[in-house]
C-alpha positions as CSV (number, residue, x, y, z in Angstrom):
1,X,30.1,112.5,58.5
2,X,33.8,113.0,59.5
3,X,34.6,111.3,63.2
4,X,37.8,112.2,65.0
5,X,38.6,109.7,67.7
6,X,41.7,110.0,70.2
7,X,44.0,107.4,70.8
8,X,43.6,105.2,73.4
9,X,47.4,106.2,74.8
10,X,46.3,109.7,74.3
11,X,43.9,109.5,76.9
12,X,45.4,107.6,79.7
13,X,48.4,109.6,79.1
14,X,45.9,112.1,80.1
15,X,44.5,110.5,83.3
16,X,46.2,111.6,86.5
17,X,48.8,109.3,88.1
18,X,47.1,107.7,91.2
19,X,48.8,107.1,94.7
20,X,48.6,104.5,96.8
21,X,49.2,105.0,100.2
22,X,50.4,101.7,102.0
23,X,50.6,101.6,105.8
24,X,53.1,99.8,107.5
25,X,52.2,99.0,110.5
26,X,49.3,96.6,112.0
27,X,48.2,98.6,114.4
28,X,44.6,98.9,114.7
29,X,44.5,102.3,116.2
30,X,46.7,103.9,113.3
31,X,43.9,101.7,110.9
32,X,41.2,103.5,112.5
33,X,42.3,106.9,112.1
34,X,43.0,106.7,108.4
35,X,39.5,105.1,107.9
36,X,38.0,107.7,109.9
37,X,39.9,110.4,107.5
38,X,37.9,108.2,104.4
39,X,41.5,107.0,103.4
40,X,42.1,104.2,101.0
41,X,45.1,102.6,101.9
42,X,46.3,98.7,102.7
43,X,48.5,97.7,105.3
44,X,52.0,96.0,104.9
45,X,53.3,94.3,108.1
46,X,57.5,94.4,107.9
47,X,59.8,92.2,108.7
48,X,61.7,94.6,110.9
49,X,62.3,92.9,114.2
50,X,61.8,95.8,116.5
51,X,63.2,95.0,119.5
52,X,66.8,94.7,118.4
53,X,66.5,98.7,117.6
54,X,67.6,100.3,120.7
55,X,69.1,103.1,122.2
56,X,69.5,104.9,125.3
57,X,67.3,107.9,124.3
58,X,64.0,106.1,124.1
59,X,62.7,109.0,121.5
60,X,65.7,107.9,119.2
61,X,64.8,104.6,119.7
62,X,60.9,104.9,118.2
63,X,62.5,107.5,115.1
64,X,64.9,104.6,114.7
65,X,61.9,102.0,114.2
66,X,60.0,103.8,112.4
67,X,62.7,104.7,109.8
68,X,63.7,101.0,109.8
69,X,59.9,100.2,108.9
70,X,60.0,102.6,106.1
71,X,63.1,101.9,104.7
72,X,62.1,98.0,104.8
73,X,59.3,98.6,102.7
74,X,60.8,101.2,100.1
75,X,64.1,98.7,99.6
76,X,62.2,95.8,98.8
77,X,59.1,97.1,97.1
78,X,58.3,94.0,95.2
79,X,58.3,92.1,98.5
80,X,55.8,94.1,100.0
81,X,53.6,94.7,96.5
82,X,54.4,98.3,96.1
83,X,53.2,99.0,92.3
84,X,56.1,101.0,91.0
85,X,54.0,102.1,87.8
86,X,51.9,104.6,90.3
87,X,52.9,107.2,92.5
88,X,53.0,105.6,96.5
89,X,52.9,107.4,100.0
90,X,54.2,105.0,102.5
91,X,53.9,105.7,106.3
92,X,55.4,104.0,109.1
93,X,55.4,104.4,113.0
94,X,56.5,103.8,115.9
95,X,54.7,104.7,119.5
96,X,56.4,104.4,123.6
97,X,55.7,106.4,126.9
98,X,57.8,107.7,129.1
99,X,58.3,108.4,132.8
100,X,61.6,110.5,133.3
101,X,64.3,108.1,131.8
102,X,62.2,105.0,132.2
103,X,60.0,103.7,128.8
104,X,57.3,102.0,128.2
105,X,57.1,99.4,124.9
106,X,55.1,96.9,124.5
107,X,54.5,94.9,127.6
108,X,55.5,90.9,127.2
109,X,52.2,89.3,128.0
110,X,49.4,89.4,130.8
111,X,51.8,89.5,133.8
112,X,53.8,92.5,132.0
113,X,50.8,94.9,131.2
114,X,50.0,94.0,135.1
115,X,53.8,95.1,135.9
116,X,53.7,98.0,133.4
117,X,50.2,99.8,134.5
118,X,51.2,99.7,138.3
119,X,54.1,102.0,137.3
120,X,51.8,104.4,135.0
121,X,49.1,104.9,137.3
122,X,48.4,107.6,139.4
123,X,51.2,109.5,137.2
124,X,51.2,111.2,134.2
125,X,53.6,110.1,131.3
126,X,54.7,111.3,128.3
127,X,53.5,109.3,125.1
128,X,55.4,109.8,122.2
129,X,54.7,108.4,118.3
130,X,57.7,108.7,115.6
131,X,56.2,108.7,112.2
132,X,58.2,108.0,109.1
133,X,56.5,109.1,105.6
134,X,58.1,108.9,101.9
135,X,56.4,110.0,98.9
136,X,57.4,107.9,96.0
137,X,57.4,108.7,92.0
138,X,56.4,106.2,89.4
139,X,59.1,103.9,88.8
140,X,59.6,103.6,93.1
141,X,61.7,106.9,93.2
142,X,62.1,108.7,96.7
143,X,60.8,112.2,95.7
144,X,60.3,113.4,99.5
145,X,60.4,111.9,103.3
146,X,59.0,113.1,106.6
147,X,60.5,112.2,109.9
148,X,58.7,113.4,112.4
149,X,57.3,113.1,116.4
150,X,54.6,113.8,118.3
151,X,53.9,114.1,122.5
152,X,51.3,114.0,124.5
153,X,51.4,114.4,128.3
154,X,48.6,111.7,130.0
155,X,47.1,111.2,133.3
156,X,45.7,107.7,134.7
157,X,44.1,106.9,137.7
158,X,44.9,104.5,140.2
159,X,42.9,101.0,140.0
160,X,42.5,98.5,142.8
161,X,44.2,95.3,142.6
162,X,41.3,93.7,141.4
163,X,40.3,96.3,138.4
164,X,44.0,95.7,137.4
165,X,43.6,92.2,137.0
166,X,40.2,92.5,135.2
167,X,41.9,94.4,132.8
168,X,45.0,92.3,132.0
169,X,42.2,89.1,131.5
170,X,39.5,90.9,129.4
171,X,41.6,91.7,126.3
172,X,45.5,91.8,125.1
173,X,46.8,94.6,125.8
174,X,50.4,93.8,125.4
175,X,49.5,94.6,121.8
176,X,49.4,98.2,122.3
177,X,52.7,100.5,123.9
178,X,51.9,101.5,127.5
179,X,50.0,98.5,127.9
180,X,46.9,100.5,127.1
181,X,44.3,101.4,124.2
182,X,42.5,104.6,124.4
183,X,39.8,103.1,121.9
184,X,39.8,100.0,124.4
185,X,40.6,100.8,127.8
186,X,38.4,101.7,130.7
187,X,36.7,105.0,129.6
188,X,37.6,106.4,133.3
189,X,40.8,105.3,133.2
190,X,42.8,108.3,131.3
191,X,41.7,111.4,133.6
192,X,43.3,113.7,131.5
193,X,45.2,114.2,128.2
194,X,47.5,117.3,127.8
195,X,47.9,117.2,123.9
196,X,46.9,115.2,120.5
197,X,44.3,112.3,120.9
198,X,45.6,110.8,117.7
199,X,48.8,111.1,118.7
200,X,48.1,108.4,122.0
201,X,45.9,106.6,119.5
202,X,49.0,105.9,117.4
203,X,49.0,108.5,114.4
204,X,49.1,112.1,114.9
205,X,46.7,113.6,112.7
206,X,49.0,116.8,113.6
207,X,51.6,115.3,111.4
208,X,50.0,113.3,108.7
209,X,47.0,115.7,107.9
210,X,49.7,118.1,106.6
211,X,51.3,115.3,104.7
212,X,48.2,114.2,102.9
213,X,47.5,117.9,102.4
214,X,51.0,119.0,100.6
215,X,50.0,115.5,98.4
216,X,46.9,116.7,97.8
217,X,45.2,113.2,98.4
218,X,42.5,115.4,100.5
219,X,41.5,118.8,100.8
């Protein structure tokens, strides 16, 4: 009997190259969405300090963040465990309303989500996210970046003084931009949304669906 066998090199040489996607960003919104997209991916939280990235056009200030985050995290790969011997998709982003020139970050604590809220509701605001993608080759080589925003336009209501403080106590908010959670908040308190859900929730599935498309990491 004559038995031909292939080479164990021969056949992961074979094998397609996998990519790991790594998010870089701890926000649980932007988690949720992937998960609900059946995503595998891990998080990587940078060391970027945000809030020393500023500038006086609050949109250039989020596209600046979000390139930082990406950039930290592709310039120091073995810091943040990206394996260079597969291909990696890194996304990073960066989220703020705004009210004519006036933004809205993250609030600093209870009494700022309070302070930040009375000045959103009853109005509608612009929520913005800035995503930053790259698509690296094996050996950690940029092959291609996306930088990229999304806007939504967003209606609250007003809520009495003592709904307001309710609020602020029941959960931290001053996690989230705008002080507020679409996953998390009062389901009455957004009347209306002119735009992308996914955008408000953090990552625009009108930006990285396309992405994950041209990679082919889903149909």
């Amino acid at each position: 009997m004559n038995l031909s066998f292939t080479s164990s090199k021969s056949q992961l040489a074979a094998l397609p190259i996998p990519t790991h996607i790594t998010l870089a960003s701890q926000s649980v919104g932007r988690r949720q969405i992937l998960d609900k997209m059946s995503i595998r991916f891990r998080v990587a939280v940078t060391n970027v300090e945000e809030d020393r990235i500023t500038n006086a056009d609050p949109i250039k200030t989020i596209k600046m963040r979000a390139a930082a985050k990406l950039d930290e995290v592709i310039n120091h790969r073995k810091v943040y465990m990206i394996d260079e011997k597969v291909k990696n998709l890194i996304i990073a982003a960066d989220s703020m309303a705004v009210i004519g020139k006036k933004s809205f970050g993250k609030p600093d604590g209870r009494e700022g989500v309070k302070t930040m809220l009375k000045e959103l509701m009853g109005k509608t605001h612009v929520f913005t996210t800035a995503l930053s993608a790259g698509f690296l080759d094996v050996g950690g080589i940029v092959k291609k970046r996306w930088d990229k925003t999304e806007s939504t336009k967003v209606t609250m209501r007003k809520m009495a003084a003592a709904e307001l403080e309710s609020y602020a106590n029941r959960f931290d908010f001053s996690r989230f931009a705008a002080a507020y959670a679409l996953n998390d908040a009062p389901w009455d308190l957004v009347t209306k949304i002119d735009g992308s859900y996914t955008n408000v929730v953090g990552l625009p599935a009108e930006i990285i669906l396309p992405i994950l498309r041209s990679l082919e990491l889903i149909t």
